[in-house]
N, C-alpha and C positions, 0 to 999 in steps of 0.2 A: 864418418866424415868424407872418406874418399870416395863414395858411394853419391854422397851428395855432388862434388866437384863432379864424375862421372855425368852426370844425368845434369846437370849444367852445362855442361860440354855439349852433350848430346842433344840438349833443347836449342844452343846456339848454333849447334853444325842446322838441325833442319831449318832456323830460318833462314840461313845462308842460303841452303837448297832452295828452300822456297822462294829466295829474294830473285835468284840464277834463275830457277825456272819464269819467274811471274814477269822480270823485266829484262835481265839483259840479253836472254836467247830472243824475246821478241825484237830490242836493237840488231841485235843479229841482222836477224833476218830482213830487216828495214833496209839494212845496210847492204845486204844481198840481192836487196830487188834493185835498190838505189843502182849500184853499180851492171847489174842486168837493164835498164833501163837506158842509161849513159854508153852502152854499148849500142844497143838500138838505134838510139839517137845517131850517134856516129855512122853506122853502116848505114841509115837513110840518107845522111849527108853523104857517103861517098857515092853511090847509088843515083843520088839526083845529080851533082857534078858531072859522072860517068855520063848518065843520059844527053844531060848537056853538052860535052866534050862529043860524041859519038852520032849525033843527030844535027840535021839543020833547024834552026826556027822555025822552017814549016814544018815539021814532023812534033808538034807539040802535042798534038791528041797521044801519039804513037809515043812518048819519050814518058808521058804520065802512063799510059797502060803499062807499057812496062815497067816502068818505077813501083807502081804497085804489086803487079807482079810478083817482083822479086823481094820485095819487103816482107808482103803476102809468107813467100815460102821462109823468111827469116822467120817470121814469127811462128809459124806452122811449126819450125824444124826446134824453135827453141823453147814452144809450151807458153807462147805468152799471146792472150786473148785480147785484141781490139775491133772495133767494128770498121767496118767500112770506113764511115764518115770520120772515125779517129785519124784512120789512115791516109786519108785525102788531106786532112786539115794537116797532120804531120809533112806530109808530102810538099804540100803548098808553104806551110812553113820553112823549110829548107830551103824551096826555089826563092823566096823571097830574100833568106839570109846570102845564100850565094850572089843573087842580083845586087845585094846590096855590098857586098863584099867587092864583087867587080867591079860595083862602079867609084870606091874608094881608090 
């Protein structure tokens, strides 16, 4: 009898295992990129601000090179892959938020 209960036990602990491994290490990780992501996002907005605060309106070709740039080497340094065109459209999306931010 207690041989049974054992090996009942032991069937319930692996699907626990198996339930841990198959779903909630991958929320994990969802939730790891999520907040790796929202970090990003943030240092692009402070980065485009910066450009803005430290440049005249003529210097707009020059305030985007470097905005990328430096995004460029954030993602470099932190292992996370986008293309160019991700990073312009990221880029252009922040100038937009801020323009529209200032002019509230």
């Amino acid at each position: 009898m207690n041989e049974i209960i054992v090996d009942i036990i032991n069937i319930v602990l692996g699907v626990i295992c198996i339930i841990i491994t198959k779903e909630i290490i991958p929320m994990i990780k969802v939730k790891i990129q999520d907040t790796k992501y929202e970090k990003f996002l943030d240092y692009v907005k402070i980065v485009v601000e910066a450009q803005q605060q430290t440049k005249t309106p003529e210097e707009n070709a020059a305030k985007k090179e470097e905005a990328i740039k430096l995004v460029t080497e954030y993602l470099n340094k932190n292992n996370i892959a986008l293309t160019e065109q991700d990073i312009d459209l990221i880029i252009e999306s922040a100038v937009k938020q801020l323009k529209i931010k200032e002019s509230n």
